[in-house]
C-alpha positions in Angstrom: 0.0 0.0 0.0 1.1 3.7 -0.6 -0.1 6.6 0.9 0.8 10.1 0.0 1.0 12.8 3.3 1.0 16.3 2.1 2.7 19.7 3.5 0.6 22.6 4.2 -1.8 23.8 1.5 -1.2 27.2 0.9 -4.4 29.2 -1.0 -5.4 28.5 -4.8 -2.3 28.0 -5.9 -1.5 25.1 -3.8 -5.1 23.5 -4.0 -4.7 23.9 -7.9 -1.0 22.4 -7.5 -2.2 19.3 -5.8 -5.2 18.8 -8.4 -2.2 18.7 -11.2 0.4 16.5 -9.3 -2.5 13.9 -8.2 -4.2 14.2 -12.3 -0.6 13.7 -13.2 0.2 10.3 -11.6 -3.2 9.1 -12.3 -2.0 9.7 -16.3 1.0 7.7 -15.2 -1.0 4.9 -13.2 1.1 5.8 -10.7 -2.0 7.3 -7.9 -1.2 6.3 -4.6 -4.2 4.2 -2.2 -4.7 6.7 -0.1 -3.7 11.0 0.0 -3.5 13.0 3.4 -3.7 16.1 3.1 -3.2 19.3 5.3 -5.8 22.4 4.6 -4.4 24.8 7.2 -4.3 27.6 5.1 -6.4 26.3 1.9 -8.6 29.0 2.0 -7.0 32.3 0.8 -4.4 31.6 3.3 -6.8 31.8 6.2 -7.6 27.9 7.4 -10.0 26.2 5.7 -14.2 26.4 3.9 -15.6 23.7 3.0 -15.8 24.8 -0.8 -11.9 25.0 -0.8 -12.2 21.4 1.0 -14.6 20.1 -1.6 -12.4 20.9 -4.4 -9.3 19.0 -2.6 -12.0 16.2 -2.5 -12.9 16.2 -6.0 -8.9 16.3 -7.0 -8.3 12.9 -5.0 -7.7 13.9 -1.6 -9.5 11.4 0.9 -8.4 12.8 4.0 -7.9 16.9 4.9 -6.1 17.2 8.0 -5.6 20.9 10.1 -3.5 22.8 12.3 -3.4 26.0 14.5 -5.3 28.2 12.0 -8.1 25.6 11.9 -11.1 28.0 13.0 -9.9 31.0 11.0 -12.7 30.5 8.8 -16.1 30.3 10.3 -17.8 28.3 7.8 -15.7 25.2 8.3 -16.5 25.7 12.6 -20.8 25.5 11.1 -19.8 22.4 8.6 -16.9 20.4 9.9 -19.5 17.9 11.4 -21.3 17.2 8.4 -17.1 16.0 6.4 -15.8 12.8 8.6 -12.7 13.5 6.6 -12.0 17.1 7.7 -9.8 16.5 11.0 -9.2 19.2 13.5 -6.5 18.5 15.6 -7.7 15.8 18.4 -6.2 17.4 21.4 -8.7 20.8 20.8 -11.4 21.1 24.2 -13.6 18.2 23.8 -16.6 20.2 23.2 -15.3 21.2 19.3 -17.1 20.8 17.0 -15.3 18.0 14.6 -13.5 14.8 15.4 -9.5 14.3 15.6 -9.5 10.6 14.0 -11.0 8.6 11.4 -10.7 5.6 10.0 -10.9 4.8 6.2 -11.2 1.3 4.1 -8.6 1.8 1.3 -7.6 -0.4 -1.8 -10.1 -3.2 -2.8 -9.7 -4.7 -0.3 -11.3 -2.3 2.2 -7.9 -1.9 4.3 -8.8 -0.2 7.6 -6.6 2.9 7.8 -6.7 5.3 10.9 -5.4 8.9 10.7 -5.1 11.2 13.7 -4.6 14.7 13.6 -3.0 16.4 16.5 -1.4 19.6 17.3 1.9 20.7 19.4 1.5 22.6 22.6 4.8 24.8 22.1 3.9 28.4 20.7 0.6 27.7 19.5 -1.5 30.8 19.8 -4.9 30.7 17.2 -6.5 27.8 19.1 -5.9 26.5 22.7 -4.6 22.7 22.3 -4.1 20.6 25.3 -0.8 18.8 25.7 -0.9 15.7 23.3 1.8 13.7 24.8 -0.1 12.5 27.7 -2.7 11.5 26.0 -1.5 10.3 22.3 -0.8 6.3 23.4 -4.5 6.3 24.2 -5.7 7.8 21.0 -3.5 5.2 19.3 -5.0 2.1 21.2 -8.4 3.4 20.5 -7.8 3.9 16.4 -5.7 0.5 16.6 -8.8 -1.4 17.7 -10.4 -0.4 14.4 -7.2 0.0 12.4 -3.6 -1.6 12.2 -1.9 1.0 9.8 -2.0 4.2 11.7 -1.0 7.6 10.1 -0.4 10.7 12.3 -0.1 14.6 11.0 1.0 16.3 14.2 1.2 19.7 13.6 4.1 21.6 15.7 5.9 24.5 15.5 9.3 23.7 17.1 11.3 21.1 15.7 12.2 19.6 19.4 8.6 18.7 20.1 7.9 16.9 16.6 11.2 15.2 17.0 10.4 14.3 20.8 7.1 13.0 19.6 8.5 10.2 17.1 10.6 8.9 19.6 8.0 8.7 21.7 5.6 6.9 20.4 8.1 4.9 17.7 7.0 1.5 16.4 3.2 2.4 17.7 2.2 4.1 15.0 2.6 3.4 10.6 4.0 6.9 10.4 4.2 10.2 12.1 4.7 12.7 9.3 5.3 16.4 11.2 3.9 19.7 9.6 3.4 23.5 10.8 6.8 25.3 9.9 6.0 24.6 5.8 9.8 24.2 5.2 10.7 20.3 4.3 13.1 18.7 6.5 15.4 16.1 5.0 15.4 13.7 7.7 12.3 11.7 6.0 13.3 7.8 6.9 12.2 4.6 8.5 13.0 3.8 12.8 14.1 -0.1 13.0 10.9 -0.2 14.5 8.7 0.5 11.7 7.4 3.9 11.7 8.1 6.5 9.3 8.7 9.9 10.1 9.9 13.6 8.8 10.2 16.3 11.2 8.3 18.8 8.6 6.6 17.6 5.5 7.0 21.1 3.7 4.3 23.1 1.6 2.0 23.1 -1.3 2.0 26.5 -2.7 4.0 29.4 -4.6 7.7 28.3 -4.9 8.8 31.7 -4.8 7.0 33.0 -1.6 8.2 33.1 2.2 5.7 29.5 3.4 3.8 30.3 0.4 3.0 33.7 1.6 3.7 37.2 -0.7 7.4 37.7 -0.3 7.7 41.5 0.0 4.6 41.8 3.0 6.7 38.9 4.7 9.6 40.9 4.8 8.1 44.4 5.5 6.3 42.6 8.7 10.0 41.2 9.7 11.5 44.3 9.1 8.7 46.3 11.0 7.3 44.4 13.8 4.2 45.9 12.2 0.9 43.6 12.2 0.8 42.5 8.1 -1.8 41.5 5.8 -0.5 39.1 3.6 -1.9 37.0 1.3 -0.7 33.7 -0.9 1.6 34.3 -3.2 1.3 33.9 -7.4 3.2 31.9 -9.6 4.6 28.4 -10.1 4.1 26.0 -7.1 5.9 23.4 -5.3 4.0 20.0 -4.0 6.3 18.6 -1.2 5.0 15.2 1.1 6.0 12.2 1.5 4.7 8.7 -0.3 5.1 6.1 2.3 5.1 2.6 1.5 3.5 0.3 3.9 3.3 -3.6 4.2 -0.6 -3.7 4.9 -0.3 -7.0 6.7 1.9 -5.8 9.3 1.0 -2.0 9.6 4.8 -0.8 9.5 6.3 1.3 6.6 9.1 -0.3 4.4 10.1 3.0 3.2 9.1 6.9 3.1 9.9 8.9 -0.1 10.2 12.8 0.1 8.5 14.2 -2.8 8.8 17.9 -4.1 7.3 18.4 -7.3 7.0 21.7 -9.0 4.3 22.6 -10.7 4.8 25.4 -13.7 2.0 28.5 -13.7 -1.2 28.2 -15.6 
């Protein structure tokens, strides 16, 4: 089985992006079982609607995950119930609206996959997470009862915690692919105990940006300290994720593949 784990979607441009790398491996026969994808800032740049969610849908995407900038759109907090397969991070106060897990049947054979989306605690400031370590073995044993490949999208800011994270809960879980900073890391690999990991699965967006973001407002709110309205920058885009390869039978990964495919304008 392969599944394909996405970076952060980054406005249009990276929905649009995603739609042309997943028609393009479809043309090649090449489509993998199962696409994760992360919709923290699918819509405009601003979290995620649930038209922006339906289009990632229709392109092949079975499973949106979120982040910290899940409730910046208010639509998505009036339909998330209603879309299974929108996640908002599992470690959110309990009365959310949403769900942090599901589990899918994938290939034809109806393979039970679980995904879990959770976020870090460290210098998260749009929502108000609970710590996940604590509770992430339980969340595991509960989605393992229903599902033997397990697939987590944790998203963190600091690059201790995601790392602290794999080793924590290493050979539990299928794989624990890390987003939030939108910068790939090139640590993507396999632990001797069967999970794969990558510290930060990158972005789906403008190549020539700052995280997919208009380069020139990025700067001027560096340079200023000043509060910035920025907005997803044009131009040709970048897909970066991982494809994981996964022996079904035993729920553990024989091998993660970074992927950063660029996508010309138009």
């Amino acid at each position: 089985m392969k599944i394909l784990v996405t970076g952060v979607i980054v406005g249009s441009v990276g929905r649009k992006a995603l739609a042309r790398y997943l028609a393009s491996l479809a043309d090649t026969g090449e489509s993998p079982d199962l696409v994760v994808a992360n919709g923290n800032f699918a819509a405009g740049g601003m979290g995620l609607t649930g038209d922006a969610a339906r289009e990632l849908f229709n392109a092949g995407v079975d499973v949106i995950t979120t982040g910290e900038n899940v409730w910046d759109q208010k639509n998505l907090q009036d339909i998330i119930d209603a879309y299974p397969r929108i996640l908002r991070p599992y470690n959110l106060p309990g009365n959310s609206p949403g769900k942090g897990t599901v589990v899918v049947p994938v290939g034809p054979d109806d393979v039970s996959v679980g995904v879990v989306n959770l976020s870090g605690y460290s210098f998260i400031q749009r929502i108000l997470p609970d710590n996940p370590f604590p509770m992430v073995r339980d969340i595991i044993e509960t989605v393992r009862s229903e599902a033997r490949i397990i697939i987590v999208d944790f998203f963190s800011i600091p690059s201790a915690e995601k790392v602290a994270m794999r080793h924590f809960i290493d050979g539990e879980v299928t794989a624990l692919i890390c987003t939030g900073t939108l910068v790939m890391t090139a640590d993507a690999g396999v632990t001797k105990l069967g999970t794969a990991s990558i510290t930060d699965a990158g972005l789906v967006g403008a190549y020539e940006s700052v995280a997919g973001f208009e380069i020139q407002k990025e700067i001027q709110r560096f340079t200023t300290g000043m509060k910035v309205f920025s907005k997803p920058a044009e131009g040709p885009a970048i897909v970066n994720g991982v494809l994981i390869d996964i022996d079904q039978d035993e729920g553990a990964a024989r091998s993660i593949q970074a992927v950063a495919h660029h996508v010309p304008s138009g």
